[in-house]
C-alpha positions as CSV (number, residue, x, y, z in Angstrom):
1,X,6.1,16.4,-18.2
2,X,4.1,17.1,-14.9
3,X,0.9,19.4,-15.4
4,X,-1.2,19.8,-12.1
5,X,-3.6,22.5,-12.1
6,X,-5.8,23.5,-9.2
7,X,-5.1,20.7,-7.1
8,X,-6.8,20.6,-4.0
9,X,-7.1,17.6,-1.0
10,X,-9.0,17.9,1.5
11,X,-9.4,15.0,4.5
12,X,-11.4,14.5,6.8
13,X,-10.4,14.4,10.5
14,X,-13.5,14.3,13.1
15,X,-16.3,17.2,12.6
16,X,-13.3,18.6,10.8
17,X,-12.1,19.0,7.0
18,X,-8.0,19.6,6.8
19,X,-6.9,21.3,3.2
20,X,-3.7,19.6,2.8
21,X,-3.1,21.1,-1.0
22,X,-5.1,24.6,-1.8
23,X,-5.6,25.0,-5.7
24,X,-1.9,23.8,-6.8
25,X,-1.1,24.9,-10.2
26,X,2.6,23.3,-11.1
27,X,4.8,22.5,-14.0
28,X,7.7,19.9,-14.2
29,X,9.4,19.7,-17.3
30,X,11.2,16.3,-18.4
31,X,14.9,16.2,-16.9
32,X,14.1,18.6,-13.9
33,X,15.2,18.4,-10.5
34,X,12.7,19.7,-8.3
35,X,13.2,20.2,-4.1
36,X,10.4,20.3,-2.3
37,X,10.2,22.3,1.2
38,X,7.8,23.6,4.0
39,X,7.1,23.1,8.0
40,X,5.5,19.7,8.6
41,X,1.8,19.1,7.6
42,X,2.3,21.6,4.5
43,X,1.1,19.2,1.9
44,X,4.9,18.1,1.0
45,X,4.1,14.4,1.3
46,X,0.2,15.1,0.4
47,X,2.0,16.5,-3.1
48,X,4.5,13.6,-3.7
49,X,2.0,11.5,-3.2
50,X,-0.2,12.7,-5.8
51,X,2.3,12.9,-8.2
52,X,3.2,9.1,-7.7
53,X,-0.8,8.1,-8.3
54,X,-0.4,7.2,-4.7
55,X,-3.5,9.7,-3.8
56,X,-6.3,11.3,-5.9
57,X,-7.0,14.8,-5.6
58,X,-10.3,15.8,-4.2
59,X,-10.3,18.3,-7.6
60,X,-7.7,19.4,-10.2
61,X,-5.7,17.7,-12.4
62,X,-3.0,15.8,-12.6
63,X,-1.0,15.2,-16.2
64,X,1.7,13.4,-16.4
65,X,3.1,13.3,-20.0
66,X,-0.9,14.8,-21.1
67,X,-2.8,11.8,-19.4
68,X,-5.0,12.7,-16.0
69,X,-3.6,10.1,-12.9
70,X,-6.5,11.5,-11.1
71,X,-9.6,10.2,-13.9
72,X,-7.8,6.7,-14.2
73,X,-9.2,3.8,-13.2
74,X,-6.7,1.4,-10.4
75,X,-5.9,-1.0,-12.5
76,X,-4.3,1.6,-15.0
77,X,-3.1,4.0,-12.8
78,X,-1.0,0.6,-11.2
79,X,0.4,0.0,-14.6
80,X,2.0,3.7,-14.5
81,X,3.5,3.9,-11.0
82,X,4.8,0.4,-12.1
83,X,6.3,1.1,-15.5
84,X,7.0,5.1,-15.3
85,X,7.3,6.1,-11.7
86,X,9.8,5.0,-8.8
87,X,10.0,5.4,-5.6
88,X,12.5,6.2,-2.4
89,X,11.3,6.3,1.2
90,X,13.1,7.6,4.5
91,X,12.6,3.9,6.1
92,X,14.1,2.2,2.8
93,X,11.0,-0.1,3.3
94,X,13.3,-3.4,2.1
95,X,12.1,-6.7,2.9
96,X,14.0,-7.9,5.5
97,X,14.3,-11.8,4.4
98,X,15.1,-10.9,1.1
99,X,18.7,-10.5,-0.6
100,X,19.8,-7.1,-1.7
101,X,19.3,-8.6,-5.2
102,X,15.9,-10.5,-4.3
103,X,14.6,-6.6,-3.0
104,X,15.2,-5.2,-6.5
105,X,14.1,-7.7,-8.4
106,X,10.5,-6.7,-6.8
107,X,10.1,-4.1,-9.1
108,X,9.9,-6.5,-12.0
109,X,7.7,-8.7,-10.8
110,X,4.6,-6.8,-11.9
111,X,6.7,-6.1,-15.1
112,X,6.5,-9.8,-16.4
113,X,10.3,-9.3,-16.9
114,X,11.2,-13.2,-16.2
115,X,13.3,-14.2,-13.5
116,X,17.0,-14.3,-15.3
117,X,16.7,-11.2,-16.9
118,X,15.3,-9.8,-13.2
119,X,18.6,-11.3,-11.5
120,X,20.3,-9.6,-14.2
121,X,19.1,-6.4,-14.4
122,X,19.2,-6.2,-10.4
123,X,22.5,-7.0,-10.5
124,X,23.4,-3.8,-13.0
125,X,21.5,-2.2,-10.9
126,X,23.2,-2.8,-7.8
127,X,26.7,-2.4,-9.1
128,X,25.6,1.3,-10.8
129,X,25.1,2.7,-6.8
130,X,28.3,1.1,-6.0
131,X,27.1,-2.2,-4.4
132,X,27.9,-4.9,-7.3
133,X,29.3,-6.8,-4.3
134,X,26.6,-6.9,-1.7
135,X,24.1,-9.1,-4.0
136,X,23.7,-11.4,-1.9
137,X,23.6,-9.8,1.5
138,X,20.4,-9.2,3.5
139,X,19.2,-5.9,4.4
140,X,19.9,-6.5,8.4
141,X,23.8,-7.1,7.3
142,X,24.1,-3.3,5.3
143,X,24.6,-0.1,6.8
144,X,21.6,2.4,6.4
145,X,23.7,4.2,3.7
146,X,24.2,0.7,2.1
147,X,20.6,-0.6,2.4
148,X,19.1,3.3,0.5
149,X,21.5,2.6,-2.3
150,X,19.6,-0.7,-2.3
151,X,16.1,1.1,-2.1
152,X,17.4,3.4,-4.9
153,X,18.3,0.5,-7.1
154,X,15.1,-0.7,-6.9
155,X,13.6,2.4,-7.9
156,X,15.6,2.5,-11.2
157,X,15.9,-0.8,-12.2
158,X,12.5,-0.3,-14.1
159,X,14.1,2.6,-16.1
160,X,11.2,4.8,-14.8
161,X,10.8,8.4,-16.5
162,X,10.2,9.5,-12.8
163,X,11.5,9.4,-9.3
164,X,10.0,11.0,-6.5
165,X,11.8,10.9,-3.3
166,X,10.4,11.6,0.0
167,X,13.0,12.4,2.8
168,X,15.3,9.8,1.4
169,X,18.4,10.7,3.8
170,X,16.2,11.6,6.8
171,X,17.6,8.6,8.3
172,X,21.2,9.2,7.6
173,X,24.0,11.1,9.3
174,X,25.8,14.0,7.4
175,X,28.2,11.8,5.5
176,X,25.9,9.3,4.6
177,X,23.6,12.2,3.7
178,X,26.2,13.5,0.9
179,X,26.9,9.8,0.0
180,X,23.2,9.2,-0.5
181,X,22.5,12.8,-2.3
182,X,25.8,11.9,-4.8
183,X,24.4,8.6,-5.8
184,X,21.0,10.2,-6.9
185,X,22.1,13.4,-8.5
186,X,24.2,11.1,-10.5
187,X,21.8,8.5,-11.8
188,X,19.5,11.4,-12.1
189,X,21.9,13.1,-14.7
190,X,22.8,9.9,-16.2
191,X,19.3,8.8,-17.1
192,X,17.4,12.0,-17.9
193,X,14.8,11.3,-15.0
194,X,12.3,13.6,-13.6
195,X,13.7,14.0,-9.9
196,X,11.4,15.4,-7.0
197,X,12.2,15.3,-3.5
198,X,10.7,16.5,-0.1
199,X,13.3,17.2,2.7
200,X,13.8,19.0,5.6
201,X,17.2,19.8,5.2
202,X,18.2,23.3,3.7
203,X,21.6,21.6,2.9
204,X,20.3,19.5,-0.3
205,X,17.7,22.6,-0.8
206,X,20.5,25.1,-1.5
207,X,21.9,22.9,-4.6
208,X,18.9,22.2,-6.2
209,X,18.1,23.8,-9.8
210,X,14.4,24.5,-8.8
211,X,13.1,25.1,-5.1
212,X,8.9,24.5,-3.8
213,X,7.9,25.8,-0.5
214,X,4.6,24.8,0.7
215,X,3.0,26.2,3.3
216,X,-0.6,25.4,4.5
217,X,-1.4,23.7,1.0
218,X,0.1,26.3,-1.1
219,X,3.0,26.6,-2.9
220,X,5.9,28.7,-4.1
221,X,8.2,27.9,-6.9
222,X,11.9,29.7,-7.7
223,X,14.6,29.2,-9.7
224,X,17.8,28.4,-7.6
225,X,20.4,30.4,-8.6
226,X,22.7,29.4,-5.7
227,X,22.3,25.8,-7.1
């Protein structure tokens, strides 16, 4: 479970100091699906971030499962993104001269897991989003819809507790959008994860269990009842 509690960040940008988060207090229990909305430069990004140990609040606290990302040192907050949280990007952010099963065997690396147990798992991993036959095809040869499932994958091949999405079919047209959304909701249900997600569009939004608007660094949280 996520526990932030008056989480601020402030940067700075010339003479000037920008509050991208203003005193968040948020819960996210185990198993929830949280959307996570609000005009550009509202803190969306700012807040996934933090909740990935990507960022550290300038003060607040940030608990995930009672321990404080924000007071850990690098080398232990590492070990958590690696083993506990994974992550899926609008630009997919696969390397382009590896295999669709070389990409998602990058997520064990750090793991230790040794290199036929990586080839296997990535390979499980691959057929669960519906691409057990593109193993061997490079990112360049995959439609975008194709080469997200491949991102996704690689999130989940770790068996993280958490995923945290930012604008994961910003790059997609409508179809592949749905295709994309289908694929997640359904790992999501099958392994219990924590699921949070920025996007833009109102269309994902409106089926979500739980909704965040942020606006200027603060935020708003409902129950979806349209979901």
């Amino acid at each position: 479970m996520y526990e932030l509690r008056g989480v601020t960040r402030r940067y700075p940008r010339g003479k000037e100091t920008v509050q991208a988060l203003d005193g968040i207090d948020l819960t996210i229990a185990d198993g929830d699906r949280l959307v996570i909305q609000g005009p550009t430069g509202g803190g969306k990004s700012t807040l996934l971030q933090m909740l990935g140990g990507l960022d550290r609040p300038s003060s607040g606290e940030i608990l995930l499962d009672g321990t404080d990302l924000a007071e850990l040192p690098e080398a232990r907050l590492t070990r958590v993104r690696s083993e506990n949280i994974g992550f899926v990007f609008q630009s997919f952010n696969l390397i382009p001269t590896l295999t669709a099963q070389e990409n998602v065997e990058t997520a064990l690396v750090p793991l230790g897991v040794r290199a036929k147990e990586r080839r296997e798992k990535a390979a499980e991993a691959l057929a669960s989003v519906g691409l057990g036959e593109r193993l061997g095809h490079l990112p360049g040869e995959m439609s975008g819809g194709q080469q997200q499932r491949v991102a996704i994958a690689r999130a989940l091949v770790k068996e993280p507790k958490v995923l945290l999405a930012d604008e994961p079919t910003g790059n997609l047209d409508e179809s592949m959008r749905d295709e994309i959304m289908d694929v997640l909701i359904r790992r999501w249900k099958e392994l219990g994860l924590t699921f949070v997600m920025v996007t833009h569009d109102s269309a994902i939004a409106r089926k979500a269990p739980r909704l965040a608007t942020i606006r200027e660094g603060r935020i708003t949280v409902r129950e979806n009842t349209g979901a």
